[in-house]
CHARMM internal coordinates of N, CA and C (Angstrom, degrees):
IC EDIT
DIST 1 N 1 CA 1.4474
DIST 1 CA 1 C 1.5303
ANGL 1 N 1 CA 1 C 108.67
DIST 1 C 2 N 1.3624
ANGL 1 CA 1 C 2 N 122.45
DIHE 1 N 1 CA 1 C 2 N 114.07
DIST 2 N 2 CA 1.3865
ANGL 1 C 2 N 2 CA 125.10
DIHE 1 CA 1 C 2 N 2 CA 170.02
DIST 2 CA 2 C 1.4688
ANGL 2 N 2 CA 2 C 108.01
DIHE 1 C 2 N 2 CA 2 C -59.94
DIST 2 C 3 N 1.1916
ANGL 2 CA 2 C 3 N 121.09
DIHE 2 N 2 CA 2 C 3 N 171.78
DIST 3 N 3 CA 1.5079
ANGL 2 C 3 N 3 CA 143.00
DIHE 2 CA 2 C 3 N 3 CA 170.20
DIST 3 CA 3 C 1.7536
ANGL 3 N 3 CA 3 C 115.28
DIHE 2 C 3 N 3 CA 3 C -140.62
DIST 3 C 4 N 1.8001
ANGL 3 CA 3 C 4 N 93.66
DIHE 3 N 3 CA 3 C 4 N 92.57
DIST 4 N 4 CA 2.1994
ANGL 3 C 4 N 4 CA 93.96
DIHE 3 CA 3 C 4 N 4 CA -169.60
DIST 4 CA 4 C 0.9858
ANGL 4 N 4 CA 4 C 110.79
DIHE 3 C 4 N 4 CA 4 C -42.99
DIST 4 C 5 N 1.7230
ANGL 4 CA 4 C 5 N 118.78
DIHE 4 N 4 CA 4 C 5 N -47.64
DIST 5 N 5 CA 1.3771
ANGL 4 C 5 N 5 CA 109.21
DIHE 4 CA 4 C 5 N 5 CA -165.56
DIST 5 CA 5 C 1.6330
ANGL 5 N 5 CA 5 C 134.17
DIHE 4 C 5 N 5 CA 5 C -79.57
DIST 5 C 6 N 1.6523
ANGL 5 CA 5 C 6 N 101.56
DIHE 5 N 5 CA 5 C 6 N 1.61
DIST 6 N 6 CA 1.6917
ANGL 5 C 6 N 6 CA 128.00
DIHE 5 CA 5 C 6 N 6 CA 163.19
DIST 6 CA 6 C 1.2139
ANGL 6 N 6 CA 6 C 104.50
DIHE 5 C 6 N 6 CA 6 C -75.15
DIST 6 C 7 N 1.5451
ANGL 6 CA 6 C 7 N 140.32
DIHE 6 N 6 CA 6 C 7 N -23.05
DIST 7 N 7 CA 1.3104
ANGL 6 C 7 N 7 CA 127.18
DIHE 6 CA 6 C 7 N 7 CA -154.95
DIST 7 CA 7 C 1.6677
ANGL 7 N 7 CA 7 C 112.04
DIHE 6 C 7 N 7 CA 7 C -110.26
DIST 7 C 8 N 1.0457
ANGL 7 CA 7 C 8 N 130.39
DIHE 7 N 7 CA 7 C 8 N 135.65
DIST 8 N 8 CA 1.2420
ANGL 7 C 8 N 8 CA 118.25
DIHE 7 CA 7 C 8 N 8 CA 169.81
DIST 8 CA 8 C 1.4784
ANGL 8 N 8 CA 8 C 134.74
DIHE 7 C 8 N 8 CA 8 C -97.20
DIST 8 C 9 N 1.6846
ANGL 8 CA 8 C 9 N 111.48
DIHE 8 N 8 CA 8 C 9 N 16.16
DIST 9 N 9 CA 1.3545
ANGL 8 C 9 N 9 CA 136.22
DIHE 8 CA 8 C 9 N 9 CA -165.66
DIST 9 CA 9 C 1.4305
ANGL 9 N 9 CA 9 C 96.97
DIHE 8 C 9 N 9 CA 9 C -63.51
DIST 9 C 10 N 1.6667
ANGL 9 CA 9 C 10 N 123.72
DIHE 9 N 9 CA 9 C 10 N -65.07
DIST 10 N 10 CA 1.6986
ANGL 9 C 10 N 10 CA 127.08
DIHE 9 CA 9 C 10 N 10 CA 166.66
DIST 10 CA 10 C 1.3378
ANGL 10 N 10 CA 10 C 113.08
DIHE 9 C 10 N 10 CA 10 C -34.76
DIST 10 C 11 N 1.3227
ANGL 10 CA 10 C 11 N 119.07
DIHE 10 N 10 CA 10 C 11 N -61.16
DIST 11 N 11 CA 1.6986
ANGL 10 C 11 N 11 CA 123.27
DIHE 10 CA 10 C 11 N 11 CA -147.29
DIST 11 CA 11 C 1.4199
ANGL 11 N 11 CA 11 C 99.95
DIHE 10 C 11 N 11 CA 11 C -80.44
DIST 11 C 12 N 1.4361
ANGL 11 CA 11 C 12 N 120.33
DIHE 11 N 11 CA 11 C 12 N 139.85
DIST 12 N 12 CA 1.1019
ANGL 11 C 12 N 12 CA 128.82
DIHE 11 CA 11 C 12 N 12 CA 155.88
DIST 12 CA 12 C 1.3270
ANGL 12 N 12 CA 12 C 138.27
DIHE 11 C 12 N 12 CA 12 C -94.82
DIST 12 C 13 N 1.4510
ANGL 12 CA 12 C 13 N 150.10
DIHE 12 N 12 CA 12 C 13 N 162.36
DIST 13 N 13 CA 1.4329
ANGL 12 C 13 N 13 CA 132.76
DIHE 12 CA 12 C 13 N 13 CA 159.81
DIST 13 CA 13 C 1.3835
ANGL 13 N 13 CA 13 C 114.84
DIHE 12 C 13 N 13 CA 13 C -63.70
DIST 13 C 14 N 1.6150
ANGL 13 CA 13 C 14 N 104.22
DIHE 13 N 13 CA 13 C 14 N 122.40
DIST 14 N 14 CA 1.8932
ANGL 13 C 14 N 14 CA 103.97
DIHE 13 CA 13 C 14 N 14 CA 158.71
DIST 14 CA 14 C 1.7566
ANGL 14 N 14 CA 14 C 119.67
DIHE 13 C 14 N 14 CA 14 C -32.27
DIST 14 C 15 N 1.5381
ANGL 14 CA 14 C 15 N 111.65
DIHE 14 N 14 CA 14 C 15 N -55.82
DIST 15 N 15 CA 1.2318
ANGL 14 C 15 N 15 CA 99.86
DIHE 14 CA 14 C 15 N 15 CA -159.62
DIST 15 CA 15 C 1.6408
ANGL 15 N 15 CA 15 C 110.19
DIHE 14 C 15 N 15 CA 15 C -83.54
DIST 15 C 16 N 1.5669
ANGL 15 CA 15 C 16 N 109.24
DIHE 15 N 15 CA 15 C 16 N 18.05
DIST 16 N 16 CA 1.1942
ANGL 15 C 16 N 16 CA 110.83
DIHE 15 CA 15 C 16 N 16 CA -169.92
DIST 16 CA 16 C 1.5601
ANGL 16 N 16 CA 16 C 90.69
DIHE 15 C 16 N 16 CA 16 C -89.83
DIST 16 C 17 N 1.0291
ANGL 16 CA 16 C 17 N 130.65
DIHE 16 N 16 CA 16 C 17 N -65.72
DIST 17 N 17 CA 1.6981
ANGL 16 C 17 N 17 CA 150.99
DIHE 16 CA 16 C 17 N 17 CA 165.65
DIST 17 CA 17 C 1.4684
ANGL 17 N 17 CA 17 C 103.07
DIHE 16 C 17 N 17 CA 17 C -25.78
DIST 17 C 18 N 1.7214
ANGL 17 CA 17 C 18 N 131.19
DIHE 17 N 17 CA 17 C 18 N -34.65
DIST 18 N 18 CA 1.4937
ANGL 17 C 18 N 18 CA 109.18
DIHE 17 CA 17 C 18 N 18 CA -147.50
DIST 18 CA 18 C 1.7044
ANGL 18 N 18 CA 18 C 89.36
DIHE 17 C 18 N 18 CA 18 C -86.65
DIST 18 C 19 N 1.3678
ANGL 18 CA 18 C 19 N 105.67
DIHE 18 N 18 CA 18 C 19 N 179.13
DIST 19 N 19 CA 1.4217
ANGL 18 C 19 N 19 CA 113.77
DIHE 18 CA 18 C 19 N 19 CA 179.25
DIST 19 CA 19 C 1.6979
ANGL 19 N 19 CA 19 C 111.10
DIHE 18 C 19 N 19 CA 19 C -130.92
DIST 19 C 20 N 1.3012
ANGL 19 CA 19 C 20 N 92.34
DIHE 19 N 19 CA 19 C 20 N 149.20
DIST 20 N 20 CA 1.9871
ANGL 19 C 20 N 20 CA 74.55
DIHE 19 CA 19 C 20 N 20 CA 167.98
DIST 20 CA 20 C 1.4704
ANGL 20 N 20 CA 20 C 129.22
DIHE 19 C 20 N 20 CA 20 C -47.25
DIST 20 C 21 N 1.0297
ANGL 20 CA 20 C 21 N 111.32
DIHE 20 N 20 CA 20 C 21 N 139.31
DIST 21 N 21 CA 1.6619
ANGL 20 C 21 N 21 CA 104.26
DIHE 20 CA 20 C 21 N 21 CA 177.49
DIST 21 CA 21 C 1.3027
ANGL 21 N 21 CA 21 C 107.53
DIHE 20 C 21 N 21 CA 21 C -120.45
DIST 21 C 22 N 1.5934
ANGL 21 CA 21 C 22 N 101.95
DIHE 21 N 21 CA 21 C 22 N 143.14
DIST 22 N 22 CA 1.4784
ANGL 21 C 22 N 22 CA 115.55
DIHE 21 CA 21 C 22 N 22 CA -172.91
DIST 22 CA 22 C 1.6023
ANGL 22 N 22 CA 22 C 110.38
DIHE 21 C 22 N 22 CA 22 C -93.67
DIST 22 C 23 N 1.4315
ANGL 22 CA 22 C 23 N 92.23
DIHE 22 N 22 CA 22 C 23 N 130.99
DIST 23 N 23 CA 1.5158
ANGL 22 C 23 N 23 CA 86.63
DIHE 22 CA 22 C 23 N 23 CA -177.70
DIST 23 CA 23 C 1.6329
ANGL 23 N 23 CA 23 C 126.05
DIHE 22 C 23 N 23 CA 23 C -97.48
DIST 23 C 24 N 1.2934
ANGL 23 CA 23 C 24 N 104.46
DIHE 23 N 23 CA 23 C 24 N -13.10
DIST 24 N 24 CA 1.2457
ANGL 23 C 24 N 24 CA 117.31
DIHE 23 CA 23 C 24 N 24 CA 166.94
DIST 24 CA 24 C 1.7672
ANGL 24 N 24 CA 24 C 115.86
DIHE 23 C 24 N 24 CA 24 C 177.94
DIST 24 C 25 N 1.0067
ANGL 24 CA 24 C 25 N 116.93
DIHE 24 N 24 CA 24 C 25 N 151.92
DIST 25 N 25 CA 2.0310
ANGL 24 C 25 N 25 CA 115.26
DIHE 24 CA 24 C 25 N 25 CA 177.28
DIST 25 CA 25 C 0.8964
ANGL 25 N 25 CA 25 C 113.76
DIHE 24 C 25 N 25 CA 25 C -107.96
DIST 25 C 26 N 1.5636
ANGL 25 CA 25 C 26 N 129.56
DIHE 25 N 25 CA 25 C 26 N -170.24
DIST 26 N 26 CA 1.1549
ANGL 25 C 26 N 26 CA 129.89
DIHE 25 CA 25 C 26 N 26 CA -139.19
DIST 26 CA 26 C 1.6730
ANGL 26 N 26 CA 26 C 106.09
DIHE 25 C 26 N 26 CA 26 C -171.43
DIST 26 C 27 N 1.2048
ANGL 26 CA 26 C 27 N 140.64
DIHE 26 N 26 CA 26 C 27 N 68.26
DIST 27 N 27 CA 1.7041
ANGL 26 C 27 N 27 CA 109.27
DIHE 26 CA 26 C 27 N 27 CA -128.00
DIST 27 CA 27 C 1.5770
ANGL 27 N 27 CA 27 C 138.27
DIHE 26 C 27 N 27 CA 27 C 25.15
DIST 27 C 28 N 1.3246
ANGL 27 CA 27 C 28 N 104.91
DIHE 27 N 27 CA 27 C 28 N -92.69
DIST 28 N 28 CA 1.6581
ANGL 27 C 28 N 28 CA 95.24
DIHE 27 CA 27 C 28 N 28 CA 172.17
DIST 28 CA 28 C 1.8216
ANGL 28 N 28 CA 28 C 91.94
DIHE 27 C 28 N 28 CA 28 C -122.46
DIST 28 C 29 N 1.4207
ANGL 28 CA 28 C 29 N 127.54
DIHE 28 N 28 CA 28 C 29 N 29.18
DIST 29 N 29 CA 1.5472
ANGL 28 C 29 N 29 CA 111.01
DIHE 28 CA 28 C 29 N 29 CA 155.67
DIST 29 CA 29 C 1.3916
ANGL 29 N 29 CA 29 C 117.02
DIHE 28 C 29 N 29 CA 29 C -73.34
DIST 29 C 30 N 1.4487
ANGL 29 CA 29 C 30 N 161.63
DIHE 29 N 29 CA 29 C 30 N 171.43
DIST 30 N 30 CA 0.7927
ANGL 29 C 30 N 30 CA 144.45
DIHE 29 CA 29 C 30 N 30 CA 141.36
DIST 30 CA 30 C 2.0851
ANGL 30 N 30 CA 30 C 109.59
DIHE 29 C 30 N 30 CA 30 C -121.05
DIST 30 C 31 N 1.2636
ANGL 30 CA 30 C 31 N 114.03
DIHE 30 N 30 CA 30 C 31 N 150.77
DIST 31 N 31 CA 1.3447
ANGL 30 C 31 N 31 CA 107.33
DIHE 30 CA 30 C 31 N 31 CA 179.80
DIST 31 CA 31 C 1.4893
ANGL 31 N 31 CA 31 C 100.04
DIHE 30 C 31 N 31 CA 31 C -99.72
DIST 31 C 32 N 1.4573
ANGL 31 CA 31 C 32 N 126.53
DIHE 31 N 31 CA 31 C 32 N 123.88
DIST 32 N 32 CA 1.2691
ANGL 31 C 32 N 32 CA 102.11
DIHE 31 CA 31 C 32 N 32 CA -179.72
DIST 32 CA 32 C 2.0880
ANGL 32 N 32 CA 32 C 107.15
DIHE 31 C 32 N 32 CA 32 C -115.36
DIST 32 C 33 N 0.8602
ANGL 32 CA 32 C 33 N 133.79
DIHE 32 N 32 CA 32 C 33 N -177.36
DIST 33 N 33 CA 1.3598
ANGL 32 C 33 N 33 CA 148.73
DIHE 32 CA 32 C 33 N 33 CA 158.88
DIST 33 CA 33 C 1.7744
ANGL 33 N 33 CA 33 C 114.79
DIHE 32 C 33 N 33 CA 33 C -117.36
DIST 33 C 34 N 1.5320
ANGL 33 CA 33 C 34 N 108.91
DIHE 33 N 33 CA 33 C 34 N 102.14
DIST 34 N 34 CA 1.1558
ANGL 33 C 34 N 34 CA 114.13
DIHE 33 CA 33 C 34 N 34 CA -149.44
DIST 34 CA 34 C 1.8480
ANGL 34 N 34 CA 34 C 82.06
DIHE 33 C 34 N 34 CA 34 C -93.80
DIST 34 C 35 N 1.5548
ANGL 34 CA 34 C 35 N 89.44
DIHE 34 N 34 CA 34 C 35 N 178.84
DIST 35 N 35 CA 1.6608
ANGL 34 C 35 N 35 CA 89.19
DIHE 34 CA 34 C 35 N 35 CA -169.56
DIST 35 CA 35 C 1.4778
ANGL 35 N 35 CA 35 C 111.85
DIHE 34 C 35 N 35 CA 35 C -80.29
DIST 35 C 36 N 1.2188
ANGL 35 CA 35 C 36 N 124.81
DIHE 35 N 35 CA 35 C 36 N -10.87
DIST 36 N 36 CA 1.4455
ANGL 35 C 36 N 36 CA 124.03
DIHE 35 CA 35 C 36 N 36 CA 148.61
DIST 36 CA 36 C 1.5610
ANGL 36 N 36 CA 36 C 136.77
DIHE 35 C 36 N 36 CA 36 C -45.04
DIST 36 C 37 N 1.3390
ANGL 36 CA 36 C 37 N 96.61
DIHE 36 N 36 CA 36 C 37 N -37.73
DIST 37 N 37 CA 1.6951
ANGL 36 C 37 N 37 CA 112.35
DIHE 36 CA 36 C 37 N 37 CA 162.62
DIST 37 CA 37 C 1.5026
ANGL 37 N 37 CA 37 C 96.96
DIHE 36 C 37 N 37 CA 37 C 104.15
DIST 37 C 38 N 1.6047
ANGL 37 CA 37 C 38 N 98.43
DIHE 37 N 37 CA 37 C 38 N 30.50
DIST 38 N 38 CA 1.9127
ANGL 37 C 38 N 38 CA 97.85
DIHE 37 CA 37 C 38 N 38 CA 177.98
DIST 38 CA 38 C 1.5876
ANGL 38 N 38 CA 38 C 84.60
DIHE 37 C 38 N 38 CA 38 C -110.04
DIST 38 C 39 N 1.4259
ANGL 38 CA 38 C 39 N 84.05
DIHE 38 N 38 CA 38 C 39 N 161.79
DIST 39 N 39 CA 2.0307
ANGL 38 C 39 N 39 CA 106.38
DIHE 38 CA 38 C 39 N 39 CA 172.49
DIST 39 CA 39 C 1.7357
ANGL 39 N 39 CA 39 C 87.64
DIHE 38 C 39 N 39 CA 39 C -96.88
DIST 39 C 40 N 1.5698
ANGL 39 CA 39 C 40 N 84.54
DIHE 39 N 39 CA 39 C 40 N 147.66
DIST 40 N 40 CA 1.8173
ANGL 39 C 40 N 40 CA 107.99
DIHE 39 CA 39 C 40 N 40 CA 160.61
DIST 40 CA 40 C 1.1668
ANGL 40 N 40 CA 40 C 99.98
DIHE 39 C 40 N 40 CA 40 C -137.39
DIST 40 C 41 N 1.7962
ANGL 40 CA 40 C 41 N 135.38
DIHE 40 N 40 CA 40 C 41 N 144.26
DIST 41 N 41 CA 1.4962
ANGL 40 C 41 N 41 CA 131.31
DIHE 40 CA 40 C 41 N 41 CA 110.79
DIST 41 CA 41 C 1.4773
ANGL 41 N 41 CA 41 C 135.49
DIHE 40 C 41 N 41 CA 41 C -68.22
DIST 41 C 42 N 1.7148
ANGL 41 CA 41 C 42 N 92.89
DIHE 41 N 41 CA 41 C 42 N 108.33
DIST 42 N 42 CA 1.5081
ANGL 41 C 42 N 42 CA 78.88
DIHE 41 CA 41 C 42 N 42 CA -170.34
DIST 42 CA 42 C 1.8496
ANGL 42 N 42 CA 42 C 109.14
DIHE 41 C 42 N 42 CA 42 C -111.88
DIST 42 C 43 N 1.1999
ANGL 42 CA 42 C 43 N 131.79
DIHE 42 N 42 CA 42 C 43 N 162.91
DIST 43 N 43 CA 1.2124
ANGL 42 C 43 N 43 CA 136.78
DIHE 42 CA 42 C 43 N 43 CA -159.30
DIST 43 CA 43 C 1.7652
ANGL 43 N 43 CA 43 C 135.00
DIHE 42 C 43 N 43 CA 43 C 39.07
DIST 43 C 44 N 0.8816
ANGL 43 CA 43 C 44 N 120.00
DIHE 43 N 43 CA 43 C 44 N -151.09
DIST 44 N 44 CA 1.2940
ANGL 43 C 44 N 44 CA 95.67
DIHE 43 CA 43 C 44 N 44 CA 172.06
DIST 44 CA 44 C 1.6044
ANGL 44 N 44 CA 44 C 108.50
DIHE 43 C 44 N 44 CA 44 C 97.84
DIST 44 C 45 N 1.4567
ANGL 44 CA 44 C 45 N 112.96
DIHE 44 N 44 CA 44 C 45 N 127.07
DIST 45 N 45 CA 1.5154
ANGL 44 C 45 N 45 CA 117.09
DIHE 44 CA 44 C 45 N 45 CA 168.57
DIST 45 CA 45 C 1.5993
ANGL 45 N 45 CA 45 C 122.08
DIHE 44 C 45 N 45 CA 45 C -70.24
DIST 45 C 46 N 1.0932
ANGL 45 CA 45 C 46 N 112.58
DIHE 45 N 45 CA 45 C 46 N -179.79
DIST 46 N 46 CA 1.6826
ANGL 45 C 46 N 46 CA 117.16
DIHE 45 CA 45 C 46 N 46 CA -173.64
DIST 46 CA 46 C 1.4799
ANGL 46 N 46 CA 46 C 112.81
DIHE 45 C 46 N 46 CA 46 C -54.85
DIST 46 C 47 N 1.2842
ANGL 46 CA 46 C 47 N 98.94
DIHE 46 N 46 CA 46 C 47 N -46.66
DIST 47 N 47 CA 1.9744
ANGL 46 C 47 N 47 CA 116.19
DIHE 46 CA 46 C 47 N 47 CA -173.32
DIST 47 CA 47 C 2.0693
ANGL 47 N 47 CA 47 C 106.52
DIHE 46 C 47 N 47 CA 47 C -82.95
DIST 47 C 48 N 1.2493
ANGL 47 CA 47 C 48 N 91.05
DIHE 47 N 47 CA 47 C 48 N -16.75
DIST 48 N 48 CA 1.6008
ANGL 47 C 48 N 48 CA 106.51
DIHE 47 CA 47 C 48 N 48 CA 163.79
DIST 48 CA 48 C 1.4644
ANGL 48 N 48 CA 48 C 123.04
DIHE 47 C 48 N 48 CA 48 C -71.88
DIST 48 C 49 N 0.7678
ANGL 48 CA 48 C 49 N 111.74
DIHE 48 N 48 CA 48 C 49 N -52.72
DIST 49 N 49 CA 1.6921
ANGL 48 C 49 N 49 CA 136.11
DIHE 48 CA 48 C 49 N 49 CA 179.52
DIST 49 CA 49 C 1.5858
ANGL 49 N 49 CA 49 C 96.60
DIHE 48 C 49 N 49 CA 49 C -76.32
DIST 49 C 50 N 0.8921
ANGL 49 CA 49 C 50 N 120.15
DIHE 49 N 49 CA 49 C 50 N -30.11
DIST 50 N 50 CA 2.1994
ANGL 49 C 50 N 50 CA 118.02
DIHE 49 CA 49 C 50 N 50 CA -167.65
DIST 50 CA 50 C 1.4905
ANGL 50 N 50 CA 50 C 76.72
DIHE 49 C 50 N 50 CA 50 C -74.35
DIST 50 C 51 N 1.5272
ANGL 50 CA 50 C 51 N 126.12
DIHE 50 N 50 CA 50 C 51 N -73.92
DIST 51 N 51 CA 1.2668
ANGL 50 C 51 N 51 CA 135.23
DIHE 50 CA 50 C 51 N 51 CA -146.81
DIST 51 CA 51 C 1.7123
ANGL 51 N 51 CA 51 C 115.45
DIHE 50 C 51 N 51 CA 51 C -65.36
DIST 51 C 52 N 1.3790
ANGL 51 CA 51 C 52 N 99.33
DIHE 51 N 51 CA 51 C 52 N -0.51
DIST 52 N 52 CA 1.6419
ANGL 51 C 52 N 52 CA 103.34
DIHE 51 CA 51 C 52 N 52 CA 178.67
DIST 52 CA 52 C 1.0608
ANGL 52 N 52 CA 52 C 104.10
DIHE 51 C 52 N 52 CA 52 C -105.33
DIST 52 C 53 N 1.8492
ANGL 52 CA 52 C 53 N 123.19
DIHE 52 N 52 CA 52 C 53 N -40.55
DIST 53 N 53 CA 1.3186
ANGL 52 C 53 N 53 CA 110.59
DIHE 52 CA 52 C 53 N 53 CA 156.63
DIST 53 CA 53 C 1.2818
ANGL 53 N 53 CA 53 C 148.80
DIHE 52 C 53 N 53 CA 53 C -58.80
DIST 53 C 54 N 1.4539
ANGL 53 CA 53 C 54 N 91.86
DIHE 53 N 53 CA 53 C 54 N -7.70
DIST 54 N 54 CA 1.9388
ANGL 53 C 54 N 54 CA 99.33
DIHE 53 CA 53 C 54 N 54 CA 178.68
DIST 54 CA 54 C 1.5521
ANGL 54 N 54 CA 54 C 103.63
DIHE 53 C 54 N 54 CA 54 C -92.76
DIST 54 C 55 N 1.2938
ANGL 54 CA 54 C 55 N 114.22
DIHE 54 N 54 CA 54 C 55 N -42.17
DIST 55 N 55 CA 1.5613
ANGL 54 C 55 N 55 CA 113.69
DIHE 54 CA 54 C 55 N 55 CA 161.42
DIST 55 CA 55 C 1.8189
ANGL 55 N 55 CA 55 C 118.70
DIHE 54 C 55 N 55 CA 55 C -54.35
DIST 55 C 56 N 1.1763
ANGL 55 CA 55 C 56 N 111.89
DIHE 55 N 55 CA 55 C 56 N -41.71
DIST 56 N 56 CA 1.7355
ANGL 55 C 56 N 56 CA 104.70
DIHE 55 CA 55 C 56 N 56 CA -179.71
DIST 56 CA 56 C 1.5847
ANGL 56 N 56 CA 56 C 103.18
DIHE 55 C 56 N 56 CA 56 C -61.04
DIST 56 C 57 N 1.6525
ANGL 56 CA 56 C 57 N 115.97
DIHE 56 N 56 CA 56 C 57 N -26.26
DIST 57 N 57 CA 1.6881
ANGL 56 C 57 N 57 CA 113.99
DIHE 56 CA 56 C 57 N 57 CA -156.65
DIST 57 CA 57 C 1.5523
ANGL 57 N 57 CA 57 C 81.07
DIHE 56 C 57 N 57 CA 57 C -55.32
DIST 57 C 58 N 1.3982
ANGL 57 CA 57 C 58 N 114.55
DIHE 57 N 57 CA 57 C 58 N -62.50
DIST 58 N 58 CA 1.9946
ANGL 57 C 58 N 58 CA 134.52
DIHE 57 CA 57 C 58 N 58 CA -160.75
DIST 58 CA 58 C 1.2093
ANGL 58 N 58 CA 58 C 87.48
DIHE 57 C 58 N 58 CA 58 C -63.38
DIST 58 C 59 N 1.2561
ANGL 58 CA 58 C 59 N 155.96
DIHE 58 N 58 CA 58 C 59 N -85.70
DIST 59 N 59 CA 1.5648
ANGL 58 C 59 N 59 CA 141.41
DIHE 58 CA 58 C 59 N 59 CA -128.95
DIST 59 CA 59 C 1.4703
ANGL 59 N 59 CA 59 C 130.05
DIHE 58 C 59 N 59 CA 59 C -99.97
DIST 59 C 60 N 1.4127
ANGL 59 CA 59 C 60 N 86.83
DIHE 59 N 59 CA 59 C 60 N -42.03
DIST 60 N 60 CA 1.6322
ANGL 59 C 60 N 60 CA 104.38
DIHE 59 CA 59 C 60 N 60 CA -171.65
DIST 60 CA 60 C 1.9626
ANGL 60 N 60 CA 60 C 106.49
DIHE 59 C 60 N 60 CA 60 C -118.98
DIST 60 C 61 N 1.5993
ANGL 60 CA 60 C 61 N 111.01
DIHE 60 N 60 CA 60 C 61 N 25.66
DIST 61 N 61 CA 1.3620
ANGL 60 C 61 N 61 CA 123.50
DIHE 60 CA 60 C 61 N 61 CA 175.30
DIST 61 CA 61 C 2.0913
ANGL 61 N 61 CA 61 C 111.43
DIHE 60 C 61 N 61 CA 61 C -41.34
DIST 61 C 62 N 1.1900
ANGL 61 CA 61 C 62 N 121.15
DIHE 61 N 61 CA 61 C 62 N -39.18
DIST 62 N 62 CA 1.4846
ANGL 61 C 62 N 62 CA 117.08
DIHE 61 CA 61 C 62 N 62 CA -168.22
DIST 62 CA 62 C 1.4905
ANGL 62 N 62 CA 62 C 90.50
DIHE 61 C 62 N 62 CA 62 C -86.58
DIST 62 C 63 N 1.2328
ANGL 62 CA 62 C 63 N 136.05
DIHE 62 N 62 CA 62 C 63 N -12.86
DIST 63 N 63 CA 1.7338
ANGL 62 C 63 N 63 CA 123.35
DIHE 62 CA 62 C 63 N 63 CA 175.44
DIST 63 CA 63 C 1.2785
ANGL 63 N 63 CA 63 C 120.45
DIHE 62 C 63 N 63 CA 63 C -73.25
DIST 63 C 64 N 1.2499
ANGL 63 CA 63 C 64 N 110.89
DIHE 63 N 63 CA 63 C 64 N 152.88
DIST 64 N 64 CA 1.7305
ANGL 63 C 64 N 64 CA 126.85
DIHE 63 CA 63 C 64 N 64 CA -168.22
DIST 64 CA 64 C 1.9233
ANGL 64 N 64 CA 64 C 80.83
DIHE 63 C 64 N 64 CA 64 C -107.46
DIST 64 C 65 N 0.9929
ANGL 64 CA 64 C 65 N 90.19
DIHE 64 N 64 CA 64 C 65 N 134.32
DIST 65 N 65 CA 1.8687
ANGL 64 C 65 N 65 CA 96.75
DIHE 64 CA 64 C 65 N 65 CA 171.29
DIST 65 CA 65 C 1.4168
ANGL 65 N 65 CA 65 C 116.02
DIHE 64 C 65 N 65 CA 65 C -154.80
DIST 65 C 66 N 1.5778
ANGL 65 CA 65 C 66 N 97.84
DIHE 65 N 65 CA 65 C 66 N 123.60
DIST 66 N 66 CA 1.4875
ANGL 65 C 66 N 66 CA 111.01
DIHE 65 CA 65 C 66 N 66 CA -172.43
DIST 66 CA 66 C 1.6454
ANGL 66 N 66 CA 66 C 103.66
DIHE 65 C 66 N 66 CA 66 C -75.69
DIST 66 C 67 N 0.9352
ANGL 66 CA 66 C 67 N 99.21
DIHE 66 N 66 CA 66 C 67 N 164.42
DIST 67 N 67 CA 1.9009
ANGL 66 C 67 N 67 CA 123.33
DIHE 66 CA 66 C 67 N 67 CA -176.27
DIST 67 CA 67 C 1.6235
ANGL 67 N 67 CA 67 C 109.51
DIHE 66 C 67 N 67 CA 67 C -104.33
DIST 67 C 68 N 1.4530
ANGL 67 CA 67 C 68 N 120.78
DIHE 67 N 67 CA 67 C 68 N 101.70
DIST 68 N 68 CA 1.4474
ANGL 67 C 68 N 68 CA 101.21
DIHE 67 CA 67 C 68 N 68 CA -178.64
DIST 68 CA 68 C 1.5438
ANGL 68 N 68 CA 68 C 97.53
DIHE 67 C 68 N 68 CA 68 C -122.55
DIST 68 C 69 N 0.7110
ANGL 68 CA 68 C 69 N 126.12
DIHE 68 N 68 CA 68 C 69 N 151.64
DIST 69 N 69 CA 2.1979
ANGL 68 C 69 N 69 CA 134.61
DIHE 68 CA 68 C 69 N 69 CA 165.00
DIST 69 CA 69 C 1.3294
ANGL 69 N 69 CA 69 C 102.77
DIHE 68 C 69 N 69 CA 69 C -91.85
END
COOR INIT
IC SEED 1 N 1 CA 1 C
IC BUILD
């Protein structure tokens, strides 16, 4: 006789499931929160990327944020 709630064959990990989440765009920049709990900008043109950095100075100032193309 099995016991489901002994087994871990069903259950999965949460952080296996989560996805990056976007925290806001920029035309086509997007800021994301990767599942590590780091910030990226990823894509985005020249005047895209200015305008996320002038917004991170005001909102998101204590974040470390990587630069991706």
């Amino acid at each position: 006789m099995s016991h489901p709630r002994w087994q871990n064959g069903g259950m999965k990990n949460e952080k296996q499931n989560r996805k990056d989440e976007l925290i806001t765009q920029f035309g086509g920049a997007m800021l994301v929160k990767t599942r590590e709990g780091k910030f990226e900008l990823q894509g985005g043109s020249a005047d895209n990327r200015t305008e996320a950095k002038e917004w991170m100075s005001l909102f998101l100032h204590e974040a470390v944020v990587s630069f991706c193309e």
